[in-house]
VOGU-3710 file (C-alpha; in Angstrom, 3 decimals, decimal comma):
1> xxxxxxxxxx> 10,071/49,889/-59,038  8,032/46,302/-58,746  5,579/48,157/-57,018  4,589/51,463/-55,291  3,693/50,029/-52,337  4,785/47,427/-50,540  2,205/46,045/-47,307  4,243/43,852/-44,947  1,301/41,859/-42,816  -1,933/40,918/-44,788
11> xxxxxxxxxx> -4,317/40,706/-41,708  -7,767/43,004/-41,865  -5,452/46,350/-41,684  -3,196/45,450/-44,175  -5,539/44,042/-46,629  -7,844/46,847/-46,418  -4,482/49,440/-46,959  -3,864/47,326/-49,773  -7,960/47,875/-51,009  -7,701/51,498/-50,387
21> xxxxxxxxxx> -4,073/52,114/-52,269  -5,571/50,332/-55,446  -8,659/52,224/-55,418  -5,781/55,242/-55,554  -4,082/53,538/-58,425  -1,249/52,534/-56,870  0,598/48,839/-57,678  0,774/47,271/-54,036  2,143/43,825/-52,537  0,881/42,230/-49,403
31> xxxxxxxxxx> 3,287/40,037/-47,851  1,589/37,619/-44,999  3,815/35,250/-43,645  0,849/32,339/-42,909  -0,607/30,250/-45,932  -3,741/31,103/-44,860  -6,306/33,008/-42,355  -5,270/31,997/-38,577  -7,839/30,202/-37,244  -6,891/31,320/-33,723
41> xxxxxxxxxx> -9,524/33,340/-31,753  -9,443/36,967/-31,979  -12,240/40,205/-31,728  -15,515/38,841/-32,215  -16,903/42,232/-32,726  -16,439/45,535/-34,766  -17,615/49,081/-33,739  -19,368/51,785/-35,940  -16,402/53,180/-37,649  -15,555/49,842/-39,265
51> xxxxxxxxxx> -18,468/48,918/-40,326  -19,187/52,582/-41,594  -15,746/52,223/-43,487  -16,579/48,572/-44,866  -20,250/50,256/-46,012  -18,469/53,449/-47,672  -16,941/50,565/-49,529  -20,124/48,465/-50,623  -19,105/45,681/-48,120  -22,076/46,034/-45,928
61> xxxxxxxxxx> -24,661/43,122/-47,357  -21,421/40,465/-46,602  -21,063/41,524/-43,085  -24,712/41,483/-42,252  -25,304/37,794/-43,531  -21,883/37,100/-40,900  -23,790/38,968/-38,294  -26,935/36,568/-38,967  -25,083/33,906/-38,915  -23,344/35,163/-35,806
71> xxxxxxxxxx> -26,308/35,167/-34,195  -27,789/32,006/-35,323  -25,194/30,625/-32,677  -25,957/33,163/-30,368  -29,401/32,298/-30,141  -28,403/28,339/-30,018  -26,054/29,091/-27,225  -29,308/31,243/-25,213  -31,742/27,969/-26,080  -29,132/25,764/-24,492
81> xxxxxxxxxx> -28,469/27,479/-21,189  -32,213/28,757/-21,246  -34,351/25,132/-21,607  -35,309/26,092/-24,839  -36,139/29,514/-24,484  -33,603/32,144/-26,297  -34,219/34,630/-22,894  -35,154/38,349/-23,282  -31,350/39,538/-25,109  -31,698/37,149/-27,380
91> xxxxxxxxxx> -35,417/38,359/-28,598  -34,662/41,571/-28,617  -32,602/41,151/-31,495  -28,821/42,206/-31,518  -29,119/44,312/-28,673  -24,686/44,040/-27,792  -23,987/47,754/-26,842  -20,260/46,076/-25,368  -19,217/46,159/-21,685  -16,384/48,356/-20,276
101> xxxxxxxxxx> -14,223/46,872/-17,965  -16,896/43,528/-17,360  -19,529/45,840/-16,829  -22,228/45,116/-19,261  -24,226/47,878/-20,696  -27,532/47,481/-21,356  -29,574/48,329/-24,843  -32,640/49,503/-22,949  -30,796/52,295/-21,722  -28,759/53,946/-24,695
111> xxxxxxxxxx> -30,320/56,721/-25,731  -29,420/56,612/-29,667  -30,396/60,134/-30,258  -27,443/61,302/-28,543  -24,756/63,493/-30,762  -22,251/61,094/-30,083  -23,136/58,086/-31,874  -22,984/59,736/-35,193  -25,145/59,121/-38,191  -23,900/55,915/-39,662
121> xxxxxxxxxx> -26,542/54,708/-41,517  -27,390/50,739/-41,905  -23,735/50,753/-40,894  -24,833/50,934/-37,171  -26,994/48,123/-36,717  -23,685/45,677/-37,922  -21,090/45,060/-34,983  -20,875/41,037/-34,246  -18,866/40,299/-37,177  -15,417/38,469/-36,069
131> xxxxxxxxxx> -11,818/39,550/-37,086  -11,400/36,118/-39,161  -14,805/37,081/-41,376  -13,530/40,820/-41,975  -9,734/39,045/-43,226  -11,195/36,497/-45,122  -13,937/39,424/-46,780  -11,042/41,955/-47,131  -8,958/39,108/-48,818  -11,780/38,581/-51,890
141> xxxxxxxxxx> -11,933/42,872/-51,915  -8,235/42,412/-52,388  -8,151/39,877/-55,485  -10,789/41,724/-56,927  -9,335/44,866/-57,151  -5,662/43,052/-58,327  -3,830/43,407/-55,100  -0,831/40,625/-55,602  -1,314/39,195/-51,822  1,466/36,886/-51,277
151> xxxxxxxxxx> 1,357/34,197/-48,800  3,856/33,033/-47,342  6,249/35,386/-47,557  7,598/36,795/-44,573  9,998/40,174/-44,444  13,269/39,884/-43,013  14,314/43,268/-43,147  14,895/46,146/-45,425  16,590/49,194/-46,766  15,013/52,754/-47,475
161> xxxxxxxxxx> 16,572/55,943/-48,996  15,309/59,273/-50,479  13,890/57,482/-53,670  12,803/53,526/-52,353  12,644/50,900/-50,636  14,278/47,209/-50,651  12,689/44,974/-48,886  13,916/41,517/-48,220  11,888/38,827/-47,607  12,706/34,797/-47,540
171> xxxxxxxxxx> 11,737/34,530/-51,225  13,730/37,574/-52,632  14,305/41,195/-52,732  11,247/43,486/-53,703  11,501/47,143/-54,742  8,662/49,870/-54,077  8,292/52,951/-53,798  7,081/52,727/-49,960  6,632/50,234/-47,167  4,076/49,805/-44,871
181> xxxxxxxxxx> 3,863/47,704/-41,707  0,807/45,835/-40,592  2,485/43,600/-39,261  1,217/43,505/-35,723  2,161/43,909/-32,254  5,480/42,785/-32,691  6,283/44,115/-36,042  9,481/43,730/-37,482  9,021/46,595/-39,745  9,093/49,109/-36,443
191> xxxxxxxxxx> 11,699/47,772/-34,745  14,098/47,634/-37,940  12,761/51,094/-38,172  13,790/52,772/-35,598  10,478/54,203/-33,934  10,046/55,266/-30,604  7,228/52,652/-28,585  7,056/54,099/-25,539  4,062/52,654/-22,716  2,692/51,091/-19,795
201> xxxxxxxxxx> 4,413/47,305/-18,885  1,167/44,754/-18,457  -0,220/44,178/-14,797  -2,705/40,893/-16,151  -2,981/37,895/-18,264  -5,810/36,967/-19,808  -6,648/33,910/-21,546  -9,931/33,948/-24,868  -10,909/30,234/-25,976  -13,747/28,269/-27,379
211> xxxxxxxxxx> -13,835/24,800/-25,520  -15,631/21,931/-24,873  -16,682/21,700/-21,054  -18,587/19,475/-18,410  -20,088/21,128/-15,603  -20,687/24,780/-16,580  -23,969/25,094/-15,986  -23,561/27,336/-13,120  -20,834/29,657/-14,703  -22,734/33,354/-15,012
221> xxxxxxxxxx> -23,424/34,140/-19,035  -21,783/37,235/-19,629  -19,345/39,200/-17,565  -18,340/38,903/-13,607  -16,526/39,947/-11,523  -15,038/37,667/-8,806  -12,599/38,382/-6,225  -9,762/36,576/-7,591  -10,522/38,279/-11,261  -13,172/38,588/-13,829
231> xxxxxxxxxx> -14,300/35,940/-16,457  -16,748/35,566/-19,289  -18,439/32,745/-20,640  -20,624/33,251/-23,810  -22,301/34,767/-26,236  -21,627/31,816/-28,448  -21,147/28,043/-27,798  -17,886/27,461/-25,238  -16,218/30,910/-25,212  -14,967/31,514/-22,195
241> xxxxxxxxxx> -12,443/34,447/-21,174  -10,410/34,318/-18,072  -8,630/37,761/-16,788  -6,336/37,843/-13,352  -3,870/40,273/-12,121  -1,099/38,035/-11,762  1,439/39,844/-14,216  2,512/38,430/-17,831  2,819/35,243/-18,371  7,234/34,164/-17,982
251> xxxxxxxxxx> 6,829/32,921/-21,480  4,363/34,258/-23,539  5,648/32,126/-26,360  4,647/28,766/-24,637  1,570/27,011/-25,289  -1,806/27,074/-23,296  -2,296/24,044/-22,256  -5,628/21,996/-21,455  -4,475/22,030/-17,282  -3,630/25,739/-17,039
261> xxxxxxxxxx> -7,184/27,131/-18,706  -9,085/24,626/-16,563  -6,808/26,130/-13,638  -7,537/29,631/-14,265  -10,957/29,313/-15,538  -11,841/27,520/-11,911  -9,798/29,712/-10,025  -11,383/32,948/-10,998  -14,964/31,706/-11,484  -15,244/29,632/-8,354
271> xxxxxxxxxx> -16,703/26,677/-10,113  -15,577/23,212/-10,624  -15,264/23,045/-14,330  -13,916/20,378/-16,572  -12,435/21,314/-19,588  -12,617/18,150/-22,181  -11,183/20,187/-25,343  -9,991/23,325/-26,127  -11,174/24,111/-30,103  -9,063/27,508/-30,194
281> xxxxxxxxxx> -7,437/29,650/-27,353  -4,899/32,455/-27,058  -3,527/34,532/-24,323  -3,017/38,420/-24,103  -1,605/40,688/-21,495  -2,879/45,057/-21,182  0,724/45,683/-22,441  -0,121/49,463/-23,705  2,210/51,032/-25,980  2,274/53,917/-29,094
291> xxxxxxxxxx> 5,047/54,667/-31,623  5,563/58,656/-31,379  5,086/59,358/-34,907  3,399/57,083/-37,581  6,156/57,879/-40,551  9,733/57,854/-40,849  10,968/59,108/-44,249  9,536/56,389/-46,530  8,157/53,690/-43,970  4,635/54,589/-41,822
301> xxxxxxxxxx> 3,067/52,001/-39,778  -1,363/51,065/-39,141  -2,549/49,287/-37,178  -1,182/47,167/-33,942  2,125/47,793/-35,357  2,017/51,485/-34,065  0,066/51,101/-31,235  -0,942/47,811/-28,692  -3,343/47,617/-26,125  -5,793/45,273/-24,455
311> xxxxxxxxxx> -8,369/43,632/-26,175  -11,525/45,002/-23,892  -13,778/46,654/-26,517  -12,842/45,269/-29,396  -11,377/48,811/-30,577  -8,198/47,527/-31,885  -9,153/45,973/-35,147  -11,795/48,918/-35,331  -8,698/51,083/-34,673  -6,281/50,041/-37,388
321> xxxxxxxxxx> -9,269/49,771/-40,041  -9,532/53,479/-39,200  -5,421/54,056/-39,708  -5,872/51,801/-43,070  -8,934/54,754/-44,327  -6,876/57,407/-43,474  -3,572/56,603/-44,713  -4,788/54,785/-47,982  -5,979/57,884/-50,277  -3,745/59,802/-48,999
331> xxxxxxxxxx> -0,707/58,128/-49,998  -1,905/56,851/-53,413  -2,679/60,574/-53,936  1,082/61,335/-53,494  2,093/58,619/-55,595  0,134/59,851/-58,886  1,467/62,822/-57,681  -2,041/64,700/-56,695  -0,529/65,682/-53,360  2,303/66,964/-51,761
341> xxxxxxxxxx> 4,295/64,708/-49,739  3,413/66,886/-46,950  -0,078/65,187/-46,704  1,059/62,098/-44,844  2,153/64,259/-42,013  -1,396/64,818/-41,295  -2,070/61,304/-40,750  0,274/61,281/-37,551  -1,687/64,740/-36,541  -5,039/62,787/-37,183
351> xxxxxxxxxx> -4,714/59,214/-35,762  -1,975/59,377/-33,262  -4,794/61,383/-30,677  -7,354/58,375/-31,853  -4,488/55,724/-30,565  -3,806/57,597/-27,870  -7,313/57,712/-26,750  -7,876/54,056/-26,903  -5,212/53,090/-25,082  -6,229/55,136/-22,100
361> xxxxxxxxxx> -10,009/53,746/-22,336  -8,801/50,542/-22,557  -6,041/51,280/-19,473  -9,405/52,519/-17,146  -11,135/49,512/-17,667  -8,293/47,264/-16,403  -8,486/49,675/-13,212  -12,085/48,628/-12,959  -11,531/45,221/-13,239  -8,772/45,397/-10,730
371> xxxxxxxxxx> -9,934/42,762/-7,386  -7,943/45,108/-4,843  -10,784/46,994/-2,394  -10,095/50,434/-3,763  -10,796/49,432/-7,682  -13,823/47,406/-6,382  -14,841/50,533/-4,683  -14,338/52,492/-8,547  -16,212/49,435/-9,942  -19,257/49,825/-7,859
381> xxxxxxxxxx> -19,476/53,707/-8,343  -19,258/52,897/-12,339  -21,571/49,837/-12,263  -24,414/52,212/-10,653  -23,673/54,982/-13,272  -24,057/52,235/-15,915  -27,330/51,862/-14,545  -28,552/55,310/-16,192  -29,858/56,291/-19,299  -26,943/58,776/-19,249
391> xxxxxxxxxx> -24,015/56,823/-17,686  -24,975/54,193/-20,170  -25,103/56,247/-23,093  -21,585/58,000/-22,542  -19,907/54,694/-22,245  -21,460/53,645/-24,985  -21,039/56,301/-27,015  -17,219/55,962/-26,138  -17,098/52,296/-26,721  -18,689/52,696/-30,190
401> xxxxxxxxxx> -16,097/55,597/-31,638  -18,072/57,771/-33,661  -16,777/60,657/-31,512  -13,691/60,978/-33,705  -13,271/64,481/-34,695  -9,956/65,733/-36,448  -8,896/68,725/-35,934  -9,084/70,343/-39,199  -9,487/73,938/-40,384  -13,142/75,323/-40,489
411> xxxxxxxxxx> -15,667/76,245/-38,186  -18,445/73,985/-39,522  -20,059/71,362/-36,897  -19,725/68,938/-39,297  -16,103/69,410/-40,299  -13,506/67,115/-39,261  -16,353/64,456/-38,300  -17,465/61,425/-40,171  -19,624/62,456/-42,699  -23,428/61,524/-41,842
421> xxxxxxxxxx> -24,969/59,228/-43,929  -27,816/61,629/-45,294  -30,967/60,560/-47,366  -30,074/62,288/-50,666  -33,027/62,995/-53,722  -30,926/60,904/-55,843  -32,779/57,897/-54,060  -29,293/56,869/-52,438  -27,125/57,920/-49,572  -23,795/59,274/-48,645
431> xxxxxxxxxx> -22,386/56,242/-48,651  -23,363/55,088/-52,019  -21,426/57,871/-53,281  -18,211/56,695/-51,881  -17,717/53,239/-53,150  -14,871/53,955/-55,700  -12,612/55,383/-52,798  -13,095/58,708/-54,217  -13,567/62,232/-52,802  -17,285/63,405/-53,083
441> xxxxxxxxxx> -18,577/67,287/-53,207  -22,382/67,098/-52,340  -23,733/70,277/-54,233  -27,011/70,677/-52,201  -28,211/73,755/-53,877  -26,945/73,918/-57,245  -24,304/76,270/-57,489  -22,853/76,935/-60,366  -20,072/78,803/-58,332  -19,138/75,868/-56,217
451> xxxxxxxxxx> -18,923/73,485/-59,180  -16,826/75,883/-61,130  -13,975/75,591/-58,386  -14,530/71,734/-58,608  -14,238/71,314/-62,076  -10,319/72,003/-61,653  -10,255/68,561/-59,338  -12,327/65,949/-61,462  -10,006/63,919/-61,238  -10,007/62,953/-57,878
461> xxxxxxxxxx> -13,230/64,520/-56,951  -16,995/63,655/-57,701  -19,082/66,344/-57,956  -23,129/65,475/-57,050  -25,650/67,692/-57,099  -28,693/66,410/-55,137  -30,510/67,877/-52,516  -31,306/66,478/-48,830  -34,748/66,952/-47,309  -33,671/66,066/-43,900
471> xxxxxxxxxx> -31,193/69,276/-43,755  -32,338/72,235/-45,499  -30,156/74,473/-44,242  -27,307/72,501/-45,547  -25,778/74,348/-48,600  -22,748/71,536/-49,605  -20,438/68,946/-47,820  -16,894/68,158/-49,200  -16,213/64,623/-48,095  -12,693/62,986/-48,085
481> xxxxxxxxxx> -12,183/59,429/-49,714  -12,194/58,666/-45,952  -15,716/59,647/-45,306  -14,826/62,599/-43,209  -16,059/65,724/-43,907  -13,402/68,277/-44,841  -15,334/71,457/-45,636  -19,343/72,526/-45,516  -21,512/75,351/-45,932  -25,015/76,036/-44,756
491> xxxxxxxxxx> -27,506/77,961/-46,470  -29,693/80,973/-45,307  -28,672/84,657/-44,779  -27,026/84,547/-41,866  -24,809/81,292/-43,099  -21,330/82,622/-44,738  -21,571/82,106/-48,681  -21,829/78,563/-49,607  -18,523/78,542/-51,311  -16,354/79,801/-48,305
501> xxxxxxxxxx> -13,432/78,191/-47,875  -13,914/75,795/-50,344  -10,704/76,441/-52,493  -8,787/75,884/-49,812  -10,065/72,918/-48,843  -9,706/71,223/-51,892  -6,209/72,404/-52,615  -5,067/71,505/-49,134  -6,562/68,108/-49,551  -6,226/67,379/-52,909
511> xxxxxxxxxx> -3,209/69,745/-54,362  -3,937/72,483/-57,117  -6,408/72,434/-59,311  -5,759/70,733/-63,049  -4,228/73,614/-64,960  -3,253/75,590/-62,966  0,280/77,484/-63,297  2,244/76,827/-59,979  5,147/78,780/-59,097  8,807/78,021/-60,073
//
């Protein structure tokens, strides 16, 4: 084998695969067909989960100085349109709790207390942080940790069997042990594959650019809602999105030109704008599709190669950094030879619901954006509920996806959830504990019972005993490389013993214990 792994698309999902399967010890190749990062504007925002994951990796300091810097121009492009003054979102700090569907959701109304933003640490205060700053981040991460990225090279196709896989590419054949497309939308991987991609067919084309402009002084900052469409201009300098229900484009290979954004952007926003250069622009349709099952035999797919979508919400990149975490210790842990090959079935069972999820959120808000009287009629009815402390909080709750729960065996509140980041007596946090891409068992009452049973997985697991002020009647949590919790006890007499369940958790997620005898 040249490798064990073999990534075909180095974009954030692939290159943080690639992170996650070296942390694992396994030999991986990332093949990217551009030279370098596309400059062409994408997400200019993460949610919770990616952040969290980026944290639980020691990546959190480098995406808070992009954030500042983020809103450095933020705050320029508020003095501009303001006279000077930065206006009330702008002094408030970050304050971006997202939109859904146009509608913006204001900060002043989330109630963060609520169950379903999670515990995620520093983590949550970090979203404006665009896709190019997370690929060009993830791309140091990579070198670091000796991921051989190659540039480009493109894949042309491939051959798998029981034992490998060849993969071709326009520089040569490559042999690993598995292959992996990130390769995007329109991945080659999945359609030489084979898998099912079943879907809705797109109803709107939208354009995303950053441009140079005369006469936009009366275009509304933020979202609106017009009755030809919706646009956005802002938050930084010249962004502008335009979104009308005219179908896909006939060619959505052709350029945008200069003409055809000024076009659109007058024709939904109603105001005569001159568009003197366009810095960076690309188009997208609500095309919403999902590959059936995430694996065939030695080929899986993460990312927008198993599952495409809208852009509203910014939940795709979020989503495939979230396929990346799952998939990554998993299958390094079969390729040492930790787990059973079995394990990767659960990361269908786990992330295909997640997918499936965010393609229907991101199918309701086209329905709210639609101009037709009956969706303007759902669009008021929303808007008003958006105007509560509790309509706000659910939809931003929903927007931010810490409400991911797997379904995984154990009655615990905490199992199958992203591990909270607790304040531990060790003087760090959860998260600290998680760097290395390793499995952590938080001993919270020293017992010698529960670290005999881990001593049979130090290999893969770290034990730490600590306690945690903040939850006494926690006894121990058993958190996957992933940061989700996959067993935990509480203490107290009415609680179950604290080491309940705990074998078989760690054999189900991390094989048999070091010397033991298995049968046959």
């Amino acid at each position: 084998m040249d490798y064990d792994v073999v990534v075909a698309g180095g974009g954030p999902v692939g290159l943080m695969l690639a992170c996650e399967l070296r942390l694992g010890g396994a030999r991986v190749a990332v093949l990217e067909r551009l030279t370098e990062v596309d400059p062409t504007i994408k997400g200019g925002a993460i949610t919770t989960p990616s952040a969290e994951a980026l944290y639980r990796r020691g990546m959190l300091p480098a995406l808070a100085e992009v954030q500042r810097q983020a809103m450095d121009r933020f705050r320029a492009f508020m003095r501009e349109r303001n006279g000077g003054s930065e206006g009330r979102a702008a002094g408030q700090g970050l304050g971006f709790v997202g939109h859904f569907g146009g509608i913006m959701l204001r900060a002043d109304l989330v109630d963060r207390t609520d169950p379903g933003f999670g515990d995620a640490g520093p983590a949550a205060d970090v979203s404006l942080v665009a896709q190019q700053d997370i690929e060009r981040l993830l791309g140091r991460r990579a070198d670091d940790l000796g991921v051989d990225v190659r540039r480009g090279v493109e894949l042309t196709g491939f051959e798998a069997d029981d034992g490998a896989v060849t993969v071709r590419t326009n520089r040569g054949a490559i042999r690993a042990g598995w292959l992996v497309g990130c390769d995007g939308g329109r991945s080659t991987v999945r359609k030489l594959a084979g898998f099912e991609f079943p879907g809705t067919e797109p109803e709107i084309t939208c354009h995303q650019a950053i441009v140079e402009m005369t006469g936009s002084e009366d275009l509304t900052v933020g979202w609106t809602a017009t009755d030809t469409g919706v646009y956005a201009h802002g938050p930084m300098p010249g962004r502008i999105v335009t979104v009308e229900f005219d179908g896909p484009p006939a060619d959505r290979d052709a350029p945008v030109t200069t003409e055809d954004l000024q076009a659109r952007l007058r024709r939904v926003s109603g105001v005569d704008v001159t568009i003197t250069r366009v810095r960076t622009v690309t188009r997208f349709t609500d095309h919403a599709r999902q590959v059936t099952e995430y694996r065939r035999g030695r080929v899986l797919l993460a990312g927008d190669a198993a599952h495409v979508h809208s852009a509203f919400g910014s939940q795709g990149l979020s989503l495939g950094i979230g396929d990346a975490m799952n998939l990554g210790w998993k299958l390094a842990a079969v390729i040492r030879g930790r787990a059973r090959e079995g394990l990767l079935d659960t990361y269908t069972s786990e992330r295909h619901p997640v997918g499936a999820w965010v393609l229907d959120w991101t199918r309701s808000q086209v329905a709210a954006m639609r101009p037709d009287p009956q969706s303007r009629a759902l669009r008021e009815i929303v808007s008003d509920l958006a105007g509560t402390v509790v309509g706000t909080t659910y939809l931003a709750a929903r927007l931010n996806g810490a409400g991911v729960r797997y379904e995984l065996p154990g009655e615990h509140p905490l199992t199958g959830r992203s591990t909270p980041d607790l304040r531990l007596t060790d003087g760090g946090r959860v998260a600290d504990h998680l760097q290395g891409g390793r499995a952590i068992l938080l001993d919270l009452t020293g017992d010698p019972e529960l670290q005999a049973l881990a001593s049979g997985y130090a290999d893969c697991v770290d034990t730490v005993t600590t306690g945690c002020p903040s939850h006494p009647d926690l006894a121990a949590v058993l958190v996957r490389p992933d940061g989700f919790t996959a067993w935990a006890a509480d203490t107290g007499a009415q609680a179950p013993t604290s080491t309940a369940g705990l074998a078989e958790a760690l054999e189900e997620w991390f094989g048999v214990p070091e010397g033991a005898v298995t049968p046959g």
